[in-house]
C-alpha positions in Angstrom: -126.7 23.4 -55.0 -128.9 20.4 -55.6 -132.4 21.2 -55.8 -133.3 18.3 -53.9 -131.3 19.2 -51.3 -132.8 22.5 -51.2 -136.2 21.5 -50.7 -134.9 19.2 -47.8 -133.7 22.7 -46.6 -137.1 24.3 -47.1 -138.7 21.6 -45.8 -136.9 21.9 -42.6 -137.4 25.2 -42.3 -141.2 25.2 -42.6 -141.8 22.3 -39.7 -140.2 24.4 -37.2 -143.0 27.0 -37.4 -145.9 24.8 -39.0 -148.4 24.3 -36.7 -149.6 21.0 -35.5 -152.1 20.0 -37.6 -149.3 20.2 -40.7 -147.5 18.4 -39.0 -149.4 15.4 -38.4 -150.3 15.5 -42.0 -146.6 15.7 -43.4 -145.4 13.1 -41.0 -148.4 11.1 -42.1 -147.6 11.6 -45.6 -144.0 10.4 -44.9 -145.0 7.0 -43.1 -147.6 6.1 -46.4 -144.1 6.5 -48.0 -141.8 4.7 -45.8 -144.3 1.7 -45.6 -144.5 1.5 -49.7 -141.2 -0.3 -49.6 -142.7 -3.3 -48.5 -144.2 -4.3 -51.6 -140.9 -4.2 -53.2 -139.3 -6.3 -50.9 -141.7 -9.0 -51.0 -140.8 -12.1 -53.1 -142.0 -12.1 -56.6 -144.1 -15.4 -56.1 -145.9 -13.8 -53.6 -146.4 -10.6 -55.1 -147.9 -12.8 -57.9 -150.3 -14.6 -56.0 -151.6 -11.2 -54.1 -152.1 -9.8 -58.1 -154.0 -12.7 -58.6 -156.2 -12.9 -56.0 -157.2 -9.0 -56.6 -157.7 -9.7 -60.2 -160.1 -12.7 -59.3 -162.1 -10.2 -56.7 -162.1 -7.9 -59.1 -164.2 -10.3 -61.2 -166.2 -11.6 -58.5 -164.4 -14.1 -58.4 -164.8 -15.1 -54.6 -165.8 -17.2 -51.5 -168.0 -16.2 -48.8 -166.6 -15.5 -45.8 -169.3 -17.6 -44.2 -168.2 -20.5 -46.4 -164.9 -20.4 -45.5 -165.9 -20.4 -42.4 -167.4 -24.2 -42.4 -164.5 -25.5 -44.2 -162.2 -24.7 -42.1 -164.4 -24.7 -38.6 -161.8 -26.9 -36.7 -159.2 -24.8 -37.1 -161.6 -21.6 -35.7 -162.0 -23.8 -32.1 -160.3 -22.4 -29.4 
């Protein structure tokens, strides 16, 4: 049998008797990993421009959120 499939097996088996607590944590566990997909799916320009932007910060590279906040003031008016 495939080991993989196995574990699934196992798996099963131990969150019908773990207790609560381990169960919140595995399904947590398992939503980090579902959501890590979206990365991947986004397009390459913008994956590029998200590594830039953490490189710059990285650096120091960056603007004041109170100075982003006067340039673009009209757009803050409700």
């Amino acid at each position: 049998m495939d080991s993989i499939k196995v574990l699934r097996q196992e798996v099963k088996k131990y969150i019908e008797t773990a207790d609560a607590k381990v169960v919140k944590m595995m399904h947590a566990m398992l939503e980090v990993d579902a959501g890590s997909a979206w990365w991947d799916s986004l397009p390459d320009e913008i994956r590029a421009d998200a590594e830039a932007a953490l490189a710059e910060s990285e650096k120091g590279e960056l603007t004041p959120h109170a100075e982003i906040q006067k340039r673009y003031k009209k757009w803050l008016v409700k």
